[in-house]
C-alpha positions in Angstrom: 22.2 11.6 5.5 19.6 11.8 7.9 21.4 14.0 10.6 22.9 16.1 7.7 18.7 16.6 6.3 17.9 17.7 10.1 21.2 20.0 10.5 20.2 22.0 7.5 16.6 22.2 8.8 17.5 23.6 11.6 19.7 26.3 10.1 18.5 27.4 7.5 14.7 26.6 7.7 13.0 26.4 10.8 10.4 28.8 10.8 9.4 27.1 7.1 9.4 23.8 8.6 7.8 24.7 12.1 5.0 25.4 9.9 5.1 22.7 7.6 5.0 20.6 10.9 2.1 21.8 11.7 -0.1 21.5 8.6 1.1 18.1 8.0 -0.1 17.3 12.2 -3.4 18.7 11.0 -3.6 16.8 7.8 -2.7 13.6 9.6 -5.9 14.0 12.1 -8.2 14.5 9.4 -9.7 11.6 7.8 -9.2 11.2 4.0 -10.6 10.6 1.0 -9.3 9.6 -2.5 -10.9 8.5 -5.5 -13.8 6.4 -6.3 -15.2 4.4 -3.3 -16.2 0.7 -3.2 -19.3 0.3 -5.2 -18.9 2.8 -7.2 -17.8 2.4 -11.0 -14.6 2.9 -12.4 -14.2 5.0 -15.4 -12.0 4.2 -18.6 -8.8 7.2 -18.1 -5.9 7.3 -20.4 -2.4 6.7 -19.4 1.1 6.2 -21.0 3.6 3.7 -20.8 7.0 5.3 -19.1 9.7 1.9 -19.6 9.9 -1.1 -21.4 9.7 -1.7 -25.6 6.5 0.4 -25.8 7.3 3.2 -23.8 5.2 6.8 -25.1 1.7 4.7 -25.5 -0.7 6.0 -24.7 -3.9 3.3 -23.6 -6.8 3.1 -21.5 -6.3 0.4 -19.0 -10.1 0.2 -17.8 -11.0 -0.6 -21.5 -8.0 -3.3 -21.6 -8.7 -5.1 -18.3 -12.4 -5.1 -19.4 -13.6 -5.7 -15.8 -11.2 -8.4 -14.7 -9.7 -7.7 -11.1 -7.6 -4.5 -11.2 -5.5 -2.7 -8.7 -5.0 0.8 -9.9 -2.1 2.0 -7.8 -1.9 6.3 -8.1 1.6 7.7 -7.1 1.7 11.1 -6.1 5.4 11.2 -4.8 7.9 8.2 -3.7 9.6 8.1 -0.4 11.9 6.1 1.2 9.4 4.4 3.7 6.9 3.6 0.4 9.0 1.6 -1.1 8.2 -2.3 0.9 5.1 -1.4 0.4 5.6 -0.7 -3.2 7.2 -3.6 -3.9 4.9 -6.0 -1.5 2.0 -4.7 -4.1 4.3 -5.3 -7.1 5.4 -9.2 -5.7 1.6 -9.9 -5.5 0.5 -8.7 -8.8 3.3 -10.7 -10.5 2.6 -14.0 -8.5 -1.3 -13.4 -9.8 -0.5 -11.7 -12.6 -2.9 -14.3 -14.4 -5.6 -13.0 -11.7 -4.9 -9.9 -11.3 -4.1 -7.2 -13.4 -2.1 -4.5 -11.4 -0.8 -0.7 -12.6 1.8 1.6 -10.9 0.4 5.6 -12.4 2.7 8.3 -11.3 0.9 11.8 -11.3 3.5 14.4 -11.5 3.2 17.8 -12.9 6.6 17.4 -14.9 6.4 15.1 -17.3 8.9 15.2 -19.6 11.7 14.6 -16.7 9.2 12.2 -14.7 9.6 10.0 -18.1 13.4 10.0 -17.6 13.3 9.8 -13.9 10.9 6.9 -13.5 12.5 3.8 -15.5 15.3 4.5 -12.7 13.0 3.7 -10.2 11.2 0.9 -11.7 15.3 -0.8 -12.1 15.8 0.7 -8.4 12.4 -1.2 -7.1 12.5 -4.3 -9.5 8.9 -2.9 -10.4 7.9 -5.9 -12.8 3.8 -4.1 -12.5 3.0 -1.9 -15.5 4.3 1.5 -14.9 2.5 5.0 -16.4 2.0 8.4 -16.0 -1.4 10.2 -16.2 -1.1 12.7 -19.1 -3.2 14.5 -16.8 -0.9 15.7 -14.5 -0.7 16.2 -10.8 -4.8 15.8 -10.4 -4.9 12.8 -12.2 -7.9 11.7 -14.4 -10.5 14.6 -13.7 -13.5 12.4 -12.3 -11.0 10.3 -9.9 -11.0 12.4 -7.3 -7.7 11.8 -6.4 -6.6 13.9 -3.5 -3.0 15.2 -3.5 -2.1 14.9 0.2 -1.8 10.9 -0.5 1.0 9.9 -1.6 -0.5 6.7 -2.6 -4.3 5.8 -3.7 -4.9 2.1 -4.4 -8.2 1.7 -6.1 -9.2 -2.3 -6.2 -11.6 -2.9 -9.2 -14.2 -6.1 -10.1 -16.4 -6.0 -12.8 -15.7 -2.3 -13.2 -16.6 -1.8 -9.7 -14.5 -0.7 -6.6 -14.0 -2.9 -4.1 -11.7 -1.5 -1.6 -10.1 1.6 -1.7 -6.6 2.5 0.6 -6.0 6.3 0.8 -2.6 6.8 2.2 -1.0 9.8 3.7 1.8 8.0 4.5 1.9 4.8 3.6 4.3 2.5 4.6 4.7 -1.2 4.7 2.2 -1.5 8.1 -0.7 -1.3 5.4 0.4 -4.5 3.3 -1.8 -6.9 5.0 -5.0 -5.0 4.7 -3.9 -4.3 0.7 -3.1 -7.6 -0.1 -6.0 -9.0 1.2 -8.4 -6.6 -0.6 -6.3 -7.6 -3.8 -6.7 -11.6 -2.6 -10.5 -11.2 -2.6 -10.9 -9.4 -5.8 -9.2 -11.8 -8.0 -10.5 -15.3 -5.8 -7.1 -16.1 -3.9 -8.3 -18.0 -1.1 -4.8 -18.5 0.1 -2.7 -15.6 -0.8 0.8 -15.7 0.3 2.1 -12.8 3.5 3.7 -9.8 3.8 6.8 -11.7 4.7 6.4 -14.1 2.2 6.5 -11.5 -0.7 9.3 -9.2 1.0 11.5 -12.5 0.9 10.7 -12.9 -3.2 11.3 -9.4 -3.6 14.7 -10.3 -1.5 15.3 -12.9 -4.0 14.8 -10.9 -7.2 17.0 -8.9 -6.0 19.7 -11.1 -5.2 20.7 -9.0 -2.1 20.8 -9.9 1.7 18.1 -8.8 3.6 20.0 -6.6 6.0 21.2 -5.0 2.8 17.4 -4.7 1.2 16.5 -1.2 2.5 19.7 0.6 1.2 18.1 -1.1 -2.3 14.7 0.4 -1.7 15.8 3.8 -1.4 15.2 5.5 -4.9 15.8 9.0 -5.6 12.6 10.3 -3.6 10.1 12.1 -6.0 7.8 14.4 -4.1 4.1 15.9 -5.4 5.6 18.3 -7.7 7.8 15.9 -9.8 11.3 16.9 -8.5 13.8 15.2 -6.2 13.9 16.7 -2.5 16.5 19.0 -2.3 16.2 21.9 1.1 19.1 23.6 -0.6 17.3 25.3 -3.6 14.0 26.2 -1.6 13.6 29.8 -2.3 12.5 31.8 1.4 12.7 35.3 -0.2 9.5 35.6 -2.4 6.1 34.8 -1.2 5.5 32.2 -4.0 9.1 30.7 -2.9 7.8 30.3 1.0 4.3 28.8 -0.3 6.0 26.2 -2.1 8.7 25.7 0.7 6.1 24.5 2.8 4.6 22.0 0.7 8.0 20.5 0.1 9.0 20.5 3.4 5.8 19.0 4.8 6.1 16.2 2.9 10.0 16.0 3.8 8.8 16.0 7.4 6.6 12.7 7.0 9.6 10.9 5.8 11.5 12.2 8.5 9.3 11.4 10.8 8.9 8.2 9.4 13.1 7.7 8.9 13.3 8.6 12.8 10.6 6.0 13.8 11.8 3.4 12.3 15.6 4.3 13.7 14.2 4.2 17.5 12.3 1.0 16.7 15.2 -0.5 15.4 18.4 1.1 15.2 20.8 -1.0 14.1 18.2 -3.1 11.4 19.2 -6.8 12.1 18.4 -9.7 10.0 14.7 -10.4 10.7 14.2 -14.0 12.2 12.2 -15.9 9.5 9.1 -16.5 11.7 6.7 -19.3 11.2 3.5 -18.0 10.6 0.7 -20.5 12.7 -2.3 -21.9 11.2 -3.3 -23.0 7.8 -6.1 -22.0 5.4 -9.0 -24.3 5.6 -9.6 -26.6 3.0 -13.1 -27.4 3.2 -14.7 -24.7 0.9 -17.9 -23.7 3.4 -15.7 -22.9 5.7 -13.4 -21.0 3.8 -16.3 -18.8 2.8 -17.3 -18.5 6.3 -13.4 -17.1 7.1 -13.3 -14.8 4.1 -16.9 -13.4 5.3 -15.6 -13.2 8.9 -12.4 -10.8 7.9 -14.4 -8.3 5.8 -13.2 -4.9 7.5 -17.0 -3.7 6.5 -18.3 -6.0 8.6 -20.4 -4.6 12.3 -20.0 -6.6 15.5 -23.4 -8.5 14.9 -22.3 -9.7 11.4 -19.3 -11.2 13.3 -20.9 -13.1 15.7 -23.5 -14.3 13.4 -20.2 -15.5 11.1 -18.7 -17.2 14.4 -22.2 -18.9 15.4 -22.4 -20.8 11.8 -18.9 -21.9 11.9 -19.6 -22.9 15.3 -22.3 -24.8 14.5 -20.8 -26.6 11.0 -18.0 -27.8 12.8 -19.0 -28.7 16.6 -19.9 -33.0 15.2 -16.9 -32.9 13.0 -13.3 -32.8 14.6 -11.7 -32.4 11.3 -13.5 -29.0 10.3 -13.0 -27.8 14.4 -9.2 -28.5 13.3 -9.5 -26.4 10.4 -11.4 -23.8 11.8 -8.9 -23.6 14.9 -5.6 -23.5 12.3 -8.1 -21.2 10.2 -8.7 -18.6 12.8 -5.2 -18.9 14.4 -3.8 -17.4 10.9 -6.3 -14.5 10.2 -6.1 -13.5 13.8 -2.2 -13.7 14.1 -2.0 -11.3 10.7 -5.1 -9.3 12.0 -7.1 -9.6 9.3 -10.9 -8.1 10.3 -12.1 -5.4 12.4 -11.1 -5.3 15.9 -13.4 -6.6 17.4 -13.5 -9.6 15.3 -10.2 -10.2 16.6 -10.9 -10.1 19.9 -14.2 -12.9 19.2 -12.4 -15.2 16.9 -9.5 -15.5 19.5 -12.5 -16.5 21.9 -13.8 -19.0 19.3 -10.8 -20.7 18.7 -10.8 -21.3 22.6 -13.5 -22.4 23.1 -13.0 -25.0 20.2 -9.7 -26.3 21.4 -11.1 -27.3 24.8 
C-alpha cells in the first residue's frame, strides 16, 4: 500500500506534493501552540456523544467532571502512526478511570458522516474513553485556541486548571511517556504503569499477537477535513482544487514520512522482547515527593540540584531509603522522565549512592 501511495505521488502529483513538502518542513520547525496553557482555566464547551446507548447528546464535560483530573484529548485527523499513542492514552484512562476522567473530541468539519465514520474507529482502536465530536466544527470550541496543524491537543485539567498541555504535529507513540506522566500527576498516581505495560493490555483486549497489533491499529485514516485520504479524487485543475490538494497532501506526507521511518527502523516488525524495566518506585512517601518534584519537565537546572541535594541528604544515614532512591532514580532515568539535564544529574546521583 505504501509503494502504491508513493507511485501515484509521483505521477500524478509531484509538483502538489513538492510543495506540500515544503510547508509541512516549515511547519515542523516552528514551535506550536494549542489551546489553553498550564495555569490557565478551562472553560465548560459542549460536545456530543458519537457511539454507545446515548449517542446524539449533547453535554458539557467541564461542568460534569466538575474539576476532578481531566484529560481532554482534541482530534483533528487520525493517522496510522497515532493510533499506539491513541490507545496508550485510552489504556491509562480506563485503568484510572476512577481517577481520571478522560475524552477522545474529534473536530471535523463534516459531521453528519464523522458520526457514521467514528464508532468504526472506536471498534477498530478498542477506544473504551468517551468519544465526541465538537458541534463546533473544525476550530473547536471558539476560546480553545485549538490550532489545526495538530493533529492531536491533549489538554490535562485539575481543579479546572491546566496542568500540562501536549501540542502535537505529529504525534506518535514517542510522546507516551511524557503524556502519561502528566496524566499520573494530575489524578495522584504515584506509580503509574509504562508505555509497554499499557501497549501489552491494549494487546490483550484485543486478543491479537503483537506482531499482528499494528495491522489492528490502522483505521481508515481521517484527515483535518473529515474525509478519508484518497490522492485519486484531488482536483489539480481549479485553483480552489490545488489549495486544498496541498493541505491533504501535507498531511499525507507526515504519515508517509512517518510509515517510511518506522520501515528503515524496523523493517520486518518482530515481536518486541518483553524488557524488564529496572528500578522500583520508592515507597517511603518524602521521597517519593522528592522524585515526582525531580521529573517536573518545568523544572531549571538549579531546581534539580536543589531536588538531588535533599534526597541526598534524607537518605545518606539510612541504607534503606539510598536503596530506594538508587531503584527510584534508575526507573525515571531509564524512561527519561525530566528535562535533560536532570537526566544527566540523577544518573550522577545514583552513582555516587551505590558506591
Amino acid at each position: 500500500m505504501l509503494a502504491h501511495m508513493i507511485n501515484h505521488c509521483r505521477r500524478h502529483v509531484w509538483p502538489v506534493m513538492l510543495l506540500g513538502s515544503l510547508a509541512s518542513t516549515s511547519l515542523a520547525q516552528d514551535r506550536v501552540f494549542s489551546g489553553p496553557q498550564p495555569g490557565e482555566k478551562i472553560t465548560p464547551f459542549k460536545v456530543v456523544e458519537v457511539r454507545g446507548p446515548t449517542a446524539g447528546k449533547e453535554r458539557d464535560l467541564v461542568a460534569e467532571n466538575n474539576g476532578a483530573p481531566t484529560a481532554l484529548v482534541f482530534v483533528h485527523g487520525i493517522e496510522r502512526s497515532m493510533a499506539p499513542l491513541m490507545t496508550v492514552i485510552d489504556q491509562y484512562g480506563a485503568a484510572r478511570k476512577d481517577l481520571l476522567r478522560t475524552a477522545f473530541i474529534f473536530l471535523t468539519a463534516d459531521r453528519v458522516a464523522s458520526e457514521k465514520r467514528l464508532p468504526a474507529v472506536g471498534q477498530s482502536l478498542r477506544l473504551q474513553s468517551l468519544m465526541a465530536l465538537s458541534p463546533d466544527g473544525l476550530e473547536g470550541p471558539g476560546n480553545y485556541g485549538l490550532n489545526k496543524n495538530c493533529l492531536m491537543t491533549i489538554v490535562v485539567a485539575k481543579d479546572n486548571k491546566v496542568v500540562a498541555n501536549f501540542a502535537l504535529v505529529q504525534p506518535g507513540i514517542a510522546d507516551a511517556p511524557q503524556v502519561i506522566g502528566a496524566l499520573a500527576d494530575a489524578c495522584g498516581d504515584s506509580h503509574p504503569p509504562t508505555v509497554e505495560e499499557l501497549r501489552a493490555r491494549q494487546q490483550a483486549l484485543a486478543g491479537t499477537a503483537p506482531a499482528r497489533m499494528a495491522a489492528r491499529e490502522e483505521p481508515t485514516m481521517m484527515r483535518p477535513g473529515g474525509g478519508a485520504s484518497d490522492l485519486t479524487s484531488l482536483d489539480l485543475e481549479s485553483e480552489k482544487g490545488l489549495r486544498e490538494a496541498v493541505k491533504a497532501l501535507i498531511a499525507e506526507v507526515r504519515a508517509l514520512r512517518q510509515e517510511l521511518n518506522a520501515l528503515r527502523a524496523n523493517p520486518r516488525e518482530p515481536t518486541p522482547e518483553k524488557r524488564e524495566i529496572p528500578g522500583a518506585a520508592p515507597t517511603d512517601e518524602k521521597l517519593l515527593s522528592m522524585l515526582r518534584s525531580f521529573i517536573q519537565k518545568t523544572n531549571d537546572d538549579a531546581t534539580v540540584d536543589a531536588v538531588l541535594r535533599r534526597v541526598e541528604y534524607y537518605v545518606k544515614e539510612n541504607p534503606e531509603l539510598r536503596k530506594q532512591a538508587i531503584d527510584g532514580w534508575k526507573r525515571v532515568i531509564y524512561l527519561k522522565y525530566g528535562t535533560d539535564y536532570a537526566l544527566k544529574a540523577g544518573q550522577e546521583m545514583v552513582e555516587r549512592l551505590e558506591k
